[in-house]
C-alpha positions, 0 to 999 in steps of 0.5 A: 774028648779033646784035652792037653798037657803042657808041662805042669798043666792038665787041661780037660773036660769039667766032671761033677766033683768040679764043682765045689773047687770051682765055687771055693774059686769064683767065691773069691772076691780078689780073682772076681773082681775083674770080672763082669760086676765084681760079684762072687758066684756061689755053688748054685751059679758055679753049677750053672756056669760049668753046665753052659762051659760043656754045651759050649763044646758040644754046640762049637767044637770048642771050649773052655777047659777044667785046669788042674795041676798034673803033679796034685791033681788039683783043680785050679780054674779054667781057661779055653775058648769062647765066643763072647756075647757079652761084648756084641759089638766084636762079634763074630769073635773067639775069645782066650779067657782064664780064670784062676784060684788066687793060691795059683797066681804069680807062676805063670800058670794062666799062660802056660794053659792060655798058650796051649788054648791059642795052639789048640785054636790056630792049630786043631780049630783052624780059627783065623783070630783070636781075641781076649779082652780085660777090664782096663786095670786089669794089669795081670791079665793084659801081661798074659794076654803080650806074653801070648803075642797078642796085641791090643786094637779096641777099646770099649764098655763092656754093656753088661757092667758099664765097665771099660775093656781093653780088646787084644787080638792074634791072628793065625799068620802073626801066630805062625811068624811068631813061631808058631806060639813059642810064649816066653815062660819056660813051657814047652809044645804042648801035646794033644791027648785024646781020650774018653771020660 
């Protein structure tokens, strides 16, 4: 199994003491709001979703990631790659998302994980683009989304909650010019681990 190591970050598979951080997390209607309908997921829904995050790797070969601080150990949510079907109308697509407890924000914590995703993708994945998207308003998620060299292209509604979003991309070669991921945050080359577990 694949994970990676930035300098304050450990990004691995999911494991079933995942879960109730996880919940605690999507419980939180602040780091909710911007996603989908707004609505908060309890432990049943967190459950599920863990579940589909794991067949998303087996079926693809890639995924999104349990993030959890090296130094504590504490999970702190997520981030990798997805194809979103959500949004039929980008297909066929890879997504960056993340998604993080509200004690993590402001550290620049989504885009040390989210940059070493976009490496992992260009670099391990050989993926040509990548996208994120974000609800427009979501200011946060669109600074990451620039400090990772993304650029937005599309604009649309999100079918699923009649919400608007904002589409960004990168492909690989913008990604190699712009040496090869070096993001802005004061986290260095992350390294790829790998391992059983």
């Amino acid at each position: 199994m694949v994970t990676l190591e930035t300098p304050r970050l450990l990004l691995r598979r999911w494991r079933a003491e995942d879960v109730a951080p996880l919940a605690a997390i999507n419980a939180d209607a602040e780091v909710m709001r911007w996603i989908g309908d707004g609505s908060v997921r309890d432990e049943h829904r967190t459950r599920s979703g863990i579940e589909a995050m794991e067949r998303g790797w087996e079926e693809q070969g890639f995924g999104l990631f349990a993030v959890e601080i090296r130094s504590t150990h504490e999970l702190t949510g997520f981030t990798g790659l997805s194809v979103p079907d959500f949004l039929p109308e980008v297909l066929p697509a890879v997504e960056v998302g993340w998604r993080l407890g509200r004690a993590h924000w402001g550290q620049g914590l989504a885009t040390e994980a989210a940059a070493a995703v976009v490496r992992f993708g260009f670099e391990d994945c050989a993926l040509k683009r990548i996208i994120s998207i974000a609800q427009v308003g979501n200011d946060a998620s669109e600074r990451v989304m620039a400090k990772l060299g993304m650029h937005p292209f599309h604009e649309t509604v999100d079918p699923s909650c009649n919400r608007r979003v904002r589409v960004f991309e990168l492909t690989s070669d913008r990604f190699r010019e712009q040496g090869a991921g070096n993001i802005s945050t004061g986290s260095s080359r992350p390294e790829r681990l790998q391992g059983r577990g």
